[in-house]
Structure formats: C-alpha cells, structure tokens
C-alpha positions in Angstrom: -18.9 -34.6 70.4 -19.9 -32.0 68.0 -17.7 -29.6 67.0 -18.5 -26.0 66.3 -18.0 -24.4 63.3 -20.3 -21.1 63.7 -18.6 -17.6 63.8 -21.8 -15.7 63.9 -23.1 -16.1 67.5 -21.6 -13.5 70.2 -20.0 -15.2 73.3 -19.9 -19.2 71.9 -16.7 -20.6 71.4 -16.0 -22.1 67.7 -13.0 -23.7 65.9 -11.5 -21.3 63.4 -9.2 -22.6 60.6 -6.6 -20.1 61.4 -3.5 -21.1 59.3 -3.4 -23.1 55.8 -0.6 -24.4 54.5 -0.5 -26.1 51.2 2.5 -28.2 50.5 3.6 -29.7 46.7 6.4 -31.7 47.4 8.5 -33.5 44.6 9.4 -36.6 43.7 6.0 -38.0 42.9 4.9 -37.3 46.8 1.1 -36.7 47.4 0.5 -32.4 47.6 -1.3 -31.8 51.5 -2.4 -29.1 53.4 -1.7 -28.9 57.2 -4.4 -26.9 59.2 -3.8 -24.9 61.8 -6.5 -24.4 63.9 -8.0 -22.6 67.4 -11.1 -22.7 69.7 -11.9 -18.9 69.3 -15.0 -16.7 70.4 -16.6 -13.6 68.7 -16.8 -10.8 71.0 -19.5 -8.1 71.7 -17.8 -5.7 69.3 -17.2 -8.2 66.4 -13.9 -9.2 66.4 -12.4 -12.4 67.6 -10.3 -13.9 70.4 -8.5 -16.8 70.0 -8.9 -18.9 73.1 -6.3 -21.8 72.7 -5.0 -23.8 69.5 -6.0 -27.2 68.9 -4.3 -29.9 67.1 -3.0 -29.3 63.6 -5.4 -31.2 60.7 -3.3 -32.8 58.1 -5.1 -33.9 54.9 -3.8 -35.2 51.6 -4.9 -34.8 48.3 -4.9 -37.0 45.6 -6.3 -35.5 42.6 -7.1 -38.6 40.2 -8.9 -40.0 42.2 -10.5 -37.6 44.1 -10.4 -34.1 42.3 -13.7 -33.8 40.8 -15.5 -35.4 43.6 -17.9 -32.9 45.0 -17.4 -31.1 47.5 -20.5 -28.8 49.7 -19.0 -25.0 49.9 -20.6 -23.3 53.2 -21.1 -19.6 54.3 -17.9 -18.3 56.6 -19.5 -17.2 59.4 -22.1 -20.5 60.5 -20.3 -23.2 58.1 -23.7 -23.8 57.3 -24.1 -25.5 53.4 -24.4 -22.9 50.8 -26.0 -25.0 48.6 -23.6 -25.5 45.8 -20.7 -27.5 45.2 -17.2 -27.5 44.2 -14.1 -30.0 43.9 -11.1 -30.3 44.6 -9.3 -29.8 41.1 -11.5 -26.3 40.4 -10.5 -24.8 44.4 -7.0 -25.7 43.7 -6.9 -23.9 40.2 -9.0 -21.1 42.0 -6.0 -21.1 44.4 -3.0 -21.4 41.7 -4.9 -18.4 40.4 -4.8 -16.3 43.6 -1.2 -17.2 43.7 -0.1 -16.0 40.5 -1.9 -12.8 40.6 0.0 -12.1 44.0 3.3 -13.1 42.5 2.6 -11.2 39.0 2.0 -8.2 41.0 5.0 -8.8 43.1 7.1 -9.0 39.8 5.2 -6.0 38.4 6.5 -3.9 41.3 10.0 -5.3 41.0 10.3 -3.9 37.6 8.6 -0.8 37.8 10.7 2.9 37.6 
C-alpha cells in the first residue's frame, strides 16, 4: 500500500504529521520523537480536515551513528524531494535553535517593565 503524503491536491485524502514530540530523556537513554499523525483532506477553500488519526510513529535517534547520515528534505505540501539534503545532527541544532529563541523571548518578556 502506498501511503499519501501530498497536501496539494483538493478532495484526496493524505497523512499529515500533526503532532511532534521530541523527548531527551536521562540517564544515557536514546532521545525519540513520537509522531502523531492523521488521514486528513484539503478542502475547496484551502484549509484542511482531519479525517481520523492513525497510529502514533515512534522513531529513535542515535546520533553517533546516524547524525550525519543524509537525509532528502521535501516540499510541505507534495512531500516530493527538494533536492537537497540534510542530517540528523544539523535539524536537531536547527531545532535547539528554534527552542532557544522561543525561550529567550519568553525570558525577555519575564523581565521586561
């Protein structure tokens, strides 16, 4: 069975990753993500419906061995292949990154007259 990954066509049912959650555990415990996803279908007017959730994805990630293996990054919408790659080490910094800009604004605001 294939599954569909392609947001862009009106009326087709597609999975969407609608929840990611990153965990880094302690105690020398491998960091994961567990994936939330949906069958969902764009509509006429460009938003989305979700139609039902599927199961929950549950990957693990082991840096050393894996981190700079490559890794195709795709357009949003068709999860067709961009062209380019990535790895796992450089999303993860690009996520750490994302993170501490939210939580430096967060403190920002905290101490702010």
């Amino acid at each position: 069975m294939t599954i569909n990954y392609d947001s862009s066509v009106v009326g087709v049912p597609y999975v969407r990753a609608q929840r990611i959650i990153i965990n880094y555990p302690d105690a020398g415990k491998a960091p994961s993500a567990t994936i939330e996803q949906s069958m969902a279908v764009k509509l006429l007017d460009g938003t989305t419906r979700q139609l039902e959730n599927l199961a929950a994805v549950n990957v693990e990630f082991d840096f050393a061995t894996n981190g700079n293996n490559p890794i195709p990054l795709v357009f949003p919408d068709s999860g067709l292949p961009v062209g380019a790659n990535t790895t796992l080490n450089n999303t993860m910094l690009a996520i750490l990154a994302v993170v501490r800009s939210g939580q430096n604004k967060v403190e920002a605001a905290a101490v702010a007259p």
